[in-house]
Backbone as a printed PyTorch tensor [residue, N CA C, xyz], in Angstrom:
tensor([[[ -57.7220, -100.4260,  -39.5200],
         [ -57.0420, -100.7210,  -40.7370],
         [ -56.3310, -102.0570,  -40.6400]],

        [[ -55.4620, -101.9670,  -39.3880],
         [ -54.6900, -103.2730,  -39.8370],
         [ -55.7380, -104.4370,  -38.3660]],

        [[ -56.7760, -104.2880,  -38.0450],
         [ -57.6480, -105.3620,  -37.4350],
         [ -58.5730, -105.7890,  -38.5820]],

        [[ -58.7960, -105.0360,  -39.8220],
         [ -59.7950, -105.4900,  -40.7440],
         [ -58.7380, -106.5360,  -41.4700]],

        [[ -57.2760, -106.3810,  -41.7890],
         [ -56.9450, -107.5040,  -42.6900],
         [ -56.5350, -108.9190,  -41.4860]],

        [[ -57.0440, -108.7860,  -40.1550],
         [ -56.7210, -110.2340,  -39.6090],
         [ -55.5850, -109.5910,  -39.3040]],

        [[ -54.5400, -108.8520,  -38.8420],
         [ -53.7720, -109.0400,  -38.3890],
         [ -53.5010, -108.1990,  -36.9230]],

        [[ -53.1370, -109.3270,  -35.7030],
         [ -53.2500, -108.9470,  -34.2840],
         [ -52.1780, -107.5390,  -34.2780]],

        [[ -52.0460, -106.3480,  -33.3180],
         [ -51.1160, -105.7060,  -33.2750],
         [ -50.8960, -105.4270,  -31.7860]],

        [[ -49.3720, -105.0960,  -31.5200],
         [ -49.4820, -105.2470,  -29.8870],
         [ -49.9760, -104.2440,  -29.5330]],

        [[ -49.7790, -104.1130,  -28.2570],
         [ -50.8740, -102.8820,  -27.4000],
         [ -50.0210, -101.3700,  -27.8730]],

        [[ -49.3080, -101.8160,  -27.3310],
         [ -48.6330, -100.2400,  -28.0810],
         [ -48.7200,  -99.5760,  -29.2070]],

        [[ -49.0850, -100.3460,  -30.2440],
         [ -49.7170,  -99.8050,  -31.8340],
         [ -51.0380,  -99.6180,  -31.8420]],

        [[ -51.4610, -100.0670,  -31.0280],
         [ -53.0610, -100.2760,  -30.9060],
         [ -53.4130,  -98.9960,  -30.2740]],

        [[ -52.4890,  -98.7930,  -28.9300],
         [ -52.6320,  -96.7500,  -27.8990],
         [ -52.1040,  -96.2290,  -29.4550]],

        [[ -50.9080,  -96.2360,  -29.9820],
         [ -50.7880,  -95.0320,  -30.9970],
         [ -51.7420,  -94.8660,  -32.1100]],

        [[ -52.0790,  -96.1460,  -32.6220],
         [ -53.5620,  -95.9290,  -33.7260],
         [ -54.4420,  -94.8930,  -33.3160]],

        [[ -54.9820,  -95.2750,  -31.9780],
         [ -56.1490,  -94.6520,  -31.6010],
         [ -56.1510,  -93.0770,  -31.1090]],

        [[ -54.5790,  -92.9290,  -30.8400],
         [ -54.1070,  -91.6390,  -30.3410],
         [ -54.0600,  -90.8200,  -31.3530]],

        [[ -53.9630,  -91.2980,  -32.9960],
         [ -53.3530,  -90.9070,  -34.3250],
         [ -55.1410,  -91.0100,  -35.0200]],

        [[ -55.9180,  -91.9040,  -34.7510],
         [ -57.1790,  -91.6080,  -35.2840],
         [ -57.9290,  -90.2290,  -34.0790]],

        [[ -57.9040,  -90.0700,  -33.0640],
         [ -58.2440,  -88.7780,  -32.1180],
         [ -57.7260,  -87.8600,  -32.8830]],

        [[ -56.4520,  -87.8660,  -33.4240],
         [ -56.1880,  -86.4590,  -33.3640],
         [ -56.3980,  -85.9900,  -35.1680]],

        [[ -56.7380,  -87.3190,  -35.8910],
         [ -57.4270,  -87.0990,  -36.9520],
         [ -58.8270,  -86.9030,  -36.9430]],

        [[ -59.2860,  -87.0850,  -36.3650],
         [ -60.8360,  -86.9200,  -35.9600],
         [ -61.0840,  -85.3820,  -35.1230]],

        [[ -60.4980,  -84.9770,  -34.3930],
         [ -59.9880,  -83.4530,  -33.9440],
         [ -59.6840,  -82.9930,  -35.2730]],

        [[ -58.4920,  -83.0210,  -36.4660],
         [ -58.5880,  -82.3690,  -37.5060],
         [ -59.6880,  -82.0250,  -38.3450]],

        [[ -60.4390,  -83.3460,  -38.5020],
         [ -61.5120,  -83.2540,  -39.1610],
         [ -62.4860,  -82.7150,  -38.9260]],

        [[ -62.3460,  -82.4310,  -37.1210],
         [ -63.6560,  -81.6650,  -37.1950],
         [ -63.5440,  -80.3710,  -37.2640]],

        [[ -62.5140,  -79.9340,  -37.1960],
         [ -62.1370,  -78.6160,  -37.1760],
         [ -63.0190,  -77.4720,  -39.0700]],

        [[ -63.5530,  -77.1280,  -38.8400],
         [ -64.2330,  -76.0490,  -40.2410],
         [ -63.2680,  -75.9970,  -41.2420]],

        [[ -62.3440,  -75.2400,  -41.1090],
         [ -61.3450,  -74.5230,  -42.2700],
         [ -60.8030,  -76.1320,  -42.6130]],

        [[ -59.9390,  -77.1160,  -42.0420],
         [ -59.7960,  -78.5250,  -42.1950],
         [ -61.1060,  -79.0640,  -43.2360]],

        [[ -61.6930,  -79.1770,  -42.5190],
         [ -62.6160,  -79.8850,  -43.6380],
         [ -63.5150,  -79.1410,  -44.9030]],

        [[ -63.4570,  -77.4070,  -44.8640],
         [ -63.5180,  -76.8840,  -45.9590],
         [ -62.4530,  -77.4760,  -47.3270]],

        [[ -61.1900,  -77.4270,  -46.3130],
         [ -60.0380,  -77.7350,  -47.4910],
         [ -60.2260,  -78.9950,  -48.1340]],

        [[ -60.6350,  -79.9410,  -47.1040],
         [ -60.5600,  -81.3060,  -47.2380],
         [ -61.7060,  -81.8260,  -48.1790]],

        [[ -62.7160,  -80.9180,  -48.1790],
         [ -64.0900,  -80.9270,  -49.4340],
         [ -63.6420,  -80.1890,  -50.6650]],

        [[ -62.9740,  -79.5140,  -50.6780],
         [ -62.1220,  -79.5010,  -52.1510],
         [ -61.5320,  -80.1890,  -53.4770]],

        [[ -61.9440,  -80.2650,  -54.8800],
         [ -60.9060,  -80.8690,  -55.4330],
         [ -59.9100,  -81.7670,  -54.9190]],

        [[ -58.4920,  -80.6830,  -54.4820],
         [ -57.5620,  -80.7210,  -54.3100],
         [ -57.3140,  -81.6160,  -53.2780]],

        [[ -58.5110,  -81.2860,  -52.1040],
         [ -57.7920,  -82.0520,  -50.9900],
         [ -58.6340,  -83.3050,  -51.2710]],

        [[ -59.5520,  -83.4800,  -51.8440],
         [ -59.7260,  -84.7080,  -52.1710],
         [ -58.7800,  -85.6580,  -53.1900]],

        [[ -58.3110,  -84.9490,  -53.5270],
         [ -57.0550,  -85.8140,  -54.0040],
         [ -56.1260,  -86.0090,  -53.6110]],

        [[ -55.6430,  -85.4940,  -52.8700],
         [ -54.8080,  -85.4220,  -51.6890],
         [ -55.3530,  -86.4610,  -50.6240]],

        [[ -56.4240,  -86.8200,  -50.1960],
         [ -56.8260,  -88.0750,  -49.4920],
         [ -56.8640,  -88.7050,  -49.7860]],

        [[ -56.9970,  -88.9510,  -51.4760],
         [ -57.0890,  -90.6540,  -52.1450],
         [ -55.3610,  -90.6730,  -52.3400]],

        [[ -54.5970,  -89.8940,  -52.7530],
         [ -53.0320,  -89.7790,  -52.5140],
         [ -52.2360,  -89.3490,  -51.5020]],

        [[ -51.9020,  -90.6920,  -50.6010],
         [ -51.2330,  -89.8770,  -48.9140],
         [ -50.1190,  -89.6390,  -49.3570]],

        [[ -49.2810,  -90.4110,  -50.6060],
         [ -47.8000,  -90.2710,  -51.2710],
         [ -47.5390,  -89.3550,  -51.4070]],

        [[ -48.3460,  -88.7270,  -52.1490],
         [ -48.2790,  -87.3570,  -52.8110],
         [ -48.8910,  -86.2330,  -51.8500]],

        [[ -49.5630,  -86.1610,  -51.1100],
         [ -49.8140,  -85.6610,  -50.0800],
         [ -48.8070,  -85.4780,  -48.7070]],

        [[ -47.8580,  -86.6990,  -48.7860],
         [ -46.6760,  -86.5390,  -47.7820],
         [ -45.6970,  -86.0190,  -48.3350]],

        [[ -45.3370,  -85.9700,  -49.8130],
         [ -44.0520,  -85.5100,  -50.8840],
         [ -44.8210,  -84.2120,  -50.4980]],

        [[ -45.8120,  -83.3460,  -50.6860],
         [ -46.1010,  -82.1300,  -50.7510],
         [ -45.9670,  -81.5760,  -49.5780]],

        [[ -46.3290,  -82.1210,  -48.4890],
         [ -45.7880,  -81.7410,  -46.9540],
         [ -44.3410,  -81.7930,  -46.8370]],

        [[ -43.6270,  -82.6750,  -47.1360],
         [ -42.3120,  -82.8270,  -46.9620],
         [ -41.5490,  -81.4460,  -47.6750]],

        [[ -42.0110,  -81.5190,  -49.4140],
         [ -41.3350,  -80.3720,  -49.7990],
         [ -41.8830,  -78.7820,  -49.5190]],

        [[ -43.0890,  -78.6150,  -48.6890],
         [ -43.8230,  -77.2290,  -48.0820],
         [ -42.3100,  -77.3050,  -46.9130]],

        [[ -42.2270,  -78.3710,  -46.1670],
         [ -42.0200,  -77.8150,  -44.8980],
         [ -40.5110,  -77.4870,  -45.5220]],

        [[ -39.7770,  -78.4310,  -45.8170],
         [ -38.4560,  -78.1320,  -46.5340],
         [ -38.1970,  -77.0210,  -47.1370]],

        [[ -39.0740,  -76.1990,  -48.2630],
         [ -39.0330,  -75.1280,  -48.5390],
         [ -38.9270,  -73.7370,  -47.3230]],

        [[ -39.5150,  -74.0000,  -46.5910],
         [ -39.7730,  -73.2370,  -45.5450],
         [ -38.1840,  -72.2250,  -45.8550]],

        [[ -37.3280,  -73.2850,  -45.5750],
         [ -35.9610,  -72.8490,  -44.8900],
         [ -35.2620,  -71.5650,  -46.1790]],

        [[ -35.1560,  -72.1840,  -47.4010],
         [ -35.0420,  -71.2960,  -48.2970],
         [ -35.6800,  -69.5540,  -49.0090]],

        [[ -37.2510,  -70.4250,  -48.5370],
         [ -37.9110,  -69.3440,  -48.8730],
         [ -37.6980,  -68.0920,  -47.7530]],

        [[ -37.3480,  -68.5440,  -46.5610],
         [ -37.5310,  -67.8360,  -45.0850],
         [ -35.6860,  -66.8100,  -45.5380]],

        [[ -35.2880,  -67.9150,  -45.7680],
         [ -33.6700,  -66.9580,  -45.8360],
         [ -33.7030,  -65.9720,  -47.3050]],

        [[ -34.0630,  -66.5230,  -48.1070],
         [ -34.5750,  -65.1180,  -49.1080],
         [ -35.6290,  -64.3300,  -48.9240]],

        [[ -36.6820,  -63.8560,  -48.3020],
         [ -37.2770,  -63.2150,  -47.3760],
         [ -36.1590,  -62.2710,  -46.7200]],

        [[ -35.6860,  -63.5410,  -45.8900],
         [ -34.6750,  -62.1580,  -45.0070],
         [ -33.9660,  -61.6850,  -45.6210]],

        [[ -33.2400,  -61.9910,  -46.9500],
         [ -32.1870,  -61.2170,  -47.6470],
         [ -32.3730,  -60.4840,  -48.5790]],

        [[ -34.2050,  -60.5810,  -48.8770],
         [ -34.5900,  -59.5790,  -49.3520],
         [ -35.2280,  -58.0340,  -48.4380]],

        [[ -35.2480,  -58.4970,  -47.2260],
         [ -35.7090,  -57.6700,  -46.0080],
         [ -34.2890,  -56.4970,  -45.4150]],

        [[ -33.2490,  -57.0330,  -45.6420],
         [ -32.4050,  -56.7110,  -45.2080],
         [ -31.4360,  -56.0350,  -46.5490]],

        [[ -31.6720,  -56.6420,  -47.6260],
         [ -31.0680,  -55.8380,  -48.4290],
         [ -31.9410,  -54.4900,  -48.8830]],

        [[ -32.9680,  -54.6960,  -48.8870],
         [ -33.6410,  -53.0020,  -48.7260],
         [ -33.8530,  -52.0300,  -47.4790]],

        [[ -33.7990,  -52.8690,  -46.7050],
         [ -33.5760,  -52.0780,  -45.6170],
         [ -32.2530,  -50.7890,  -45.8260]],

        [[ -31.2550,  -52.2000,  -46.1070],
         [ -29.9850,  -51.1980,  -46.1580],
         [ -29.7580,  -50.3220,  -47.5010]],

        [[ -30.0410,  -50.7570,  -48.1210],
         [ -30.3540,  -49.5110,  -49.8230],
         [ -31.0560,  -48.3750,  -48.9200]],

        [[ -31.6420,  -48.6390,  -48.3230],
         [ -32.9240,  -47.2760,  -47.7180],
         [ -32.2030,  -46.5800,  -46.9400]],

        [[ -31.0040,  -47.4700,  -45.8840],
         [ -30.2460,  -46.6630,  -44.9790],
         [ -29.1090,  -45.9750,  -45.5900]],

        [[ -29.0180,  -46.4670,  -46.7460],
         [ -27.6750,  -46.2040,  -47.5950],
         [ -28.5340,  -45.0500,  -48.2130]],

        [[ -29.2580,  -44.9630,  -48.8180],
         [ -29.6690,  -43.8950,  -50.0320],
         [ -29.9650,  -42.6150,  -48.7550]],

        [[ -30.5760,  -42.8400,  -47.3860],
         [ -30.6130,  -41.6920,  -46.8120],
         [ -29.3550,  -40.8290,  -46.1600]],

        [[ -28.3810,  -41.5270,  -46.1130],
         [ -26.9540,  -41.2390,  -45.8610],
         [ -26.6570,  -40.4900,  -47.0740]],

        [[ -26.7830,  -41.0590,  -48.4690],
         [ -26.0010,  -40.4640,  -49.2960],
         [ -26.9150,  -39.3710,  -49.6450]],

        [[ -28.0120,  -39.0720,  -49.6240],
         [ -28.5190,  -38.1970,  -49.9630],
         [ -28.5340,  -37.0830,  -48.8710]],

        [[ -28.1370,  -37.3810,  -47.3980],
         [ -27.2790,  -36.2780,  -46.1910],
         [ -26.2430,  -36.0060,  -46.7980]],

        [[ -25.3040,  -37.3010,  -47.4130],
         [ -23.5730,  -36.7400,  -47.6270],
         [ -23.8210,  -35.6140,  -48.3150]],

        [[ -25.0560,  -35.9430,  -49.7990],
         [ -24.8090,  -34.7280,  -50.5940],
         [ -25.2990,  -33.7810,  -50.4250]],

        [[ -26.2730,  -33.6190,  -49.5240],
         [ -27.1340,  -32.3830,  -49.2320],
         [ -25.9210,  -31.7590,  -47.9950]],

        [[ -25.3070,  -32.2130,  -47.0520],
         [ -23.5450,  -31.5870,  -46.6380],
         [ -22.9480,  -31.2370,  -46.9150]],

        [[ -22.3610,  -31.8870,  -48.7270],
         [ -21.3180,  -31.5000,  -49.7880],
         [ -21.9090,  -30.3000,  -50.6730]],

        [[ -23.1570,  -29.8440,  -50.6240],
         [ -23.7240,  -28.8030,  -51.5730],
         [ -24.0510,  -27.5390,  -49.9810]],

        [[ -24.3390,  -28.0260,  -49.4200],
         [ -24.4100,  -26.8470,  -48.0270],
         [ -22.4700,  -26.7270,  -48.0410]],

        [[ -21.9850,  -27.2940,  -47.7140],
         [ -20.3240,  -26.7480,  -47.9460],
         [ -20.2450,  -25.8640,  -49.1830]],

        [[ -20.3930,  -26.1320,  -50.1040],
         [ -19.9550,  -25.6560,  -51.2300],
         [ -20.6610,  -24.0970,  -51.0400]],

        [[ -21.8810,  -24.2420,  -50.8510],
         [ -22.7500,  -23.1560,  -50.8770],
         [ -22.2900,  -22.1120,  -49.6590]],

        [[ -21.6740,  -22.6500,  -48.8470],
         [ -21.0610,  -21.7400,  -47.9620],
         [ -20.1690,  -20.9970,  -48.1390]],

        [[ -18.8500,  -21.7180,  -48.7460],
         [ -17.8070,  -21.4710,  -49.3130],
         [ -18.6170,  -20.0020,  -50.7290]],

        [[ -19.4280,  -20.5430,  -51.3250],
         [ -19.4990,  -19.8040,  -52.5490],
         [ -19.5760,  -18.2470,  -52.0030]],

        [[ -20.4960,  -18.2170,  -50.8090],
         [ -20.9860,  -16.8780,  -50.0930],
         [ -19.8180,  -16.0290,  -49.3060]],

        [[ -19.6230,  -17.5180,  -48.6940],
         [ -18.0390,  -16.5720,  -48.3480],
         [ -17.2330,  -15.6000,  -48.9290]],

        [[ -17.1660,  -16.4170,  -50.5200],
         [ -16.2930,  -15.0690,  -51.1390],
         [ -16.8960,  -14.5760,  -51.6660]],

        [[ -18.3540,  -14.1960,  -51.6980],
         [ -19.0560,  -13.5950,  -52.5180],
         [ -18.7930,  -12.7230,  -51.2600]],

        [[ -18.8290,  -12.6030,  -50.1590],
         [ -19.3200,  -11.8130,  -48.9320],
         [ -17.4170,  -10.8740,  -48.9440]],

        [[ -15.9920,  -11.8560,  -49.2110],
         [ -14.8240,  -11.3060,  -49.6550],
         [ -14.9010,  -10.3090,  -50.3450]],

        [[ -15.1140,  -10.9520,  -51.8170],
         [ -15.2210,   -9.5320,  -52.8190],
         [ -16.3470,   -8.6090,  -52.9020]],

        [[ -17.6560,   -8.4480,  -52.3440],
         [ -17.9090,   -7.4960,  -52.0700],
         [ -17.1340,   -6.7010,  -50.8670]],

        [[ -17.2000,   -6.7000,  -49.9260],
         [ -16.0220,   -6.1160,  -49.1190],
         [ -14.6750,   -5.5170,  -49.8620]],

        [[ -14.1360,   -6.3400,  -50.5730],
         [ -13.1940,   -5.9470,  -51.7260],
         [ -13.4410,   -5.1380,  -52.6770]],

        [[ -14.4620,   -5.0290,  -53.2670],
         [ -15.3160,   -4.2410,  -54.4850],
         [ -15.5590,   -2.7380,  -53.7500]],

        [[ -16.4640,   -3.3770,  -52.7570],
         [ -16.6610,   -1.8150,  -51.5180],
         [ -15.5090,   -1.1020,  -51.2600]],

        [[ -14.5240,   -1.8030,  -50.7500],
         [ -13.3580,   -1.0830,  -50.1950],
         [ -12.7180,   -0.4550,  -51.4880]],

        [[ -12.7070,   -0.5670,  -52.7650],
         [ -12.4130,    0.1880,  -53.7180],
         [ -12.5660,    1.4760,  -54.1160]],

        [[ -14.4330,    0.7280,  -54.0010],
         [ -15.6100,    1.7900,  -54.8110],
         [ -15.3710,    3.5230,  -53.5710]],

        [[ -14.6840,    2.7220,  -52.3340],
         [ -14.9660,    3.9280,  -51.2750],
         [ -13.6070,    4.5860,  -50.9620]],

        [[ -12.3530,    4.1480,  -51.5140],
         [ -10.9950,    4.3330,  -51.9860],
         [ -11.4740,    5.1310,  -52.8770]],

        [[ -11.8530,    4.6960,  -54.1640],
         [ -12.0290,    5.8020,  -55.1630],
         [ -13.2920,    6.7430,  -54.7910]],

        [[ -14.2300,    6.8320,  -53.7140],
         [ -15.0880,    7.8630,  -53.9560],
         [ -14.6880,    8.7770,  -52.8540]],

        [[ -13.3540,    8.3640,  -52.2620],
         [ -13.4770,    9.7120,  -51.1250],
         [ -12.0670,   10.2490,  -52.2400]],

        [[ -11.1190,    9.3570,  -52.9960],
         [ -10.1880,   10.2910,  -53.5480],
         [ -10.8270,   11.2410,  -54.5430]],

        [[ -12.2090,   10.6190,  -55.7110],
         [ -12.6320,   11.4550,  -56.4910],
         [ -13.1800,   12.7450,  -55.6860]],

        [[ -14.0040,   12.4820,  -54.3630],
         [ -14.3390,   13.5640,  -53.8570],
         [ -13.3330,   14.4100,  -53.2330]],

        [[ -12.1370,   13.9990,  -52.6680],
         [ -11.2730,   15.0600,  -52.4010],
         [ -10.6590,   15.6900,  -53.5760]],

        [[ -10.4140,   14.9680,  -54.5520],
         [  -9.5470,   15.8680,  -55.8890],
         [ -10.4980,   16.7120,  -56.1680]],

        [[ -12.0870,   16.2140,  -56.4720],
         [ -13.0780,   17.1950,  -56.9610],
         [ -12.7990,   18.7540,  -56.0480]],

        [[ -12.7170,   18.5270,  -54.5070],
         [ -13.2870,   19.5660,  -53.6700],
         [ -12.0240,   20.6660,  -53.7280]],

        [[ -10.4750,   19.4330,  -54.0370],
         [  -9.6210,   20.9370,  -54.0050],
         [  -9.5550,   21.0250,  -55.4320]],

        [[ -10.1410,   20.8290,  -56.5850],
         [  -9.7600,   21.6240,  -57.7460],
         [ -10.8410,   22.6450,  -57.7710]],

        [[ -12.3440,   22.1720,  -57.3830],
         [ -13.1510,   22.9510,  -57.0940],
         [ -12.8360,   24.2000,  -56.1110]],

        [[ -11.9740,   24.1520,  -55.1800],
         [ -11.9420,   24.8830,  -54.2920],
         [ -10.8880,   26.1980,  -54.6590]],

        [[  -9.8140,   25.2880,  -55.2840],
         [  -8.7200,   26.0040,  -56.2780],
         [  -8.9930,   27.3910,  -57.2310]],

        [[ -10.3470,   26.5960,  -57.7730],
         [ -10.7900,   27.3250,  -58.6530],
         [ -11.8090,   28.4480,  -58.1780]],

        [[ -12.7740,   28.1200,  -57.1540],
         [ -13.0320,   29.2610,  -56.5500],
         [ -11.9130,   30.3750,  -55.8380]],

        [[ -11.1670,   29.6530,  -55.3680],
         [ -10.0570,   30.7590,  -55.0090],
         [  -9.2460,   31.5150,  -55.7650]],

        [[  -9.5520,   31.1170,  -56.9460],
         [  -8.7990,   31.8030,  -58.0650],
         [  -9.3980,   32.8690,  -58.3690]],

        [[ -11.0580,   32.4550,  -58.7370],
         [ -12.1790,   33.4350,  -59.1270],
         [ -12.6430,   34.1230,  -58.2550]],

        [[ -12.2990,   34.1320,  -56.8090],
         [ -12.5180,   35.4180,  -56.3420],
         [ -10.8170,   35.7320,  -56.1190]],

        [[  -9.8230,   35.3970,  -56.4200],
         [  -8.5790,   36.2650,  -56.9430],
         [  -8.7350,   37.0050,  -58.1820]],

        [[  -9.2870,   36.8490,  -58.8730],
         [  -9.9070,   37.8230,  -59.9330],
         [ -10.6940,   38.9830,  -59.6070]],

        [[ -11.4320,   38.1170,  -59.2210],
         [ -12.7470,   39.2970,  -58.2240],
         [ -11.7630,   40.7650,  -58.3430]],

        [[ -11.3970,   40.3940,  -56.9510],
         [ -10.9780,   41.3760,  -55.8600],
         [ -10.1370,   42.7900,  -56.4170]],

        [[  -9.2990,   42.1820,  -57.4990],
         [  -8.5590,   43.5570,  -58.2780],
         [  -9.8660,   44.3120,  -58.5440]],

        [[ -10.5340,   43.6910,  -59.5000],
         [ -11.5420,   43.8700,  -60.3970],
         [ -12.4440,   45.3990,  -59.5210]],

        [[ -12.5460,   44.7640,  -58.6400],
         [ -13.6460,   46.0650,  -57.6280],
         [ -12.9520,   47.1800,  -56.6170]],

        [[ -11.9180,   46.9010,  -57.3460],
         [ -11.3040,   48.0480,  -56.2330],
         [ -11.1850,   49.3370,  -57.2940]]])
């Protein structure tokens, strides 16, 4: 490039040219490289290095933004996910409490209900047995004149 317009360059530009055309010539030969590079796009991109270096510049620059929203989208669902499985333990804890509690006194007042029902069924059965019994003793106090 710069030996075609006449102008000498020292040795040291001359090793980096040739070091910088190698490793363009390595790009180029590379398949997927020169698929891209037979493209539209990247053919326009070779007749425009400006615009071809503004588009590298703002790819690589982007990098940094796009990479930290990535992570803060990685990390904020993560934690919604760790959060929603917590709260959905807290409440499945807070309804197992409750549900315990409910049985508990369901398990109270039956015991309470029982201890009533068996208060009143041994007093109904004892009043029954001595009026019943009363009364047989009466009716064979009748009896007994009766057959003599």
């Amino acid at each position: 490039m710069w030996k075609s317009e006449g102008i000498s360059l020292p040795k040291d530009m001359q090793e980096l040219q040739s070091q910088l055309n190698s490793i363009m010539n390595t790009m180029n030969s590379k398949s997927k490289l020169a698929d891209i590079m037979n493209t539209p796009a990247g053919q326009y991109l070779d007749g425009h290095p400006f615009f071809a270096l503004t588009l590298l510049v703002f790819g690589a620059m982007a990098t940094v933004p796009v990479g930290l929203f990535l992570t803060f989208a990685i990390v904020t669902f993560v934690t919604a996910s760790i959060g929603f499985v917590f709260l959905q333990g807290f409440l499945l804890l807070l309804g197992g409490i409750a549900l315990l509690c409910v049985l508990c006194g369901l398990a109270v007042i039956a015991f309470v209900v029982s201890a009533i029902f068996s208060a009143f069924y041994i007093t109904a059965s004892n009043v029954l047995d001595y009026y019943y019994s009363h009364r047989l003793h009466e009716a064979e106090h009748h009896r007994k004149p009766s057959k003599m």
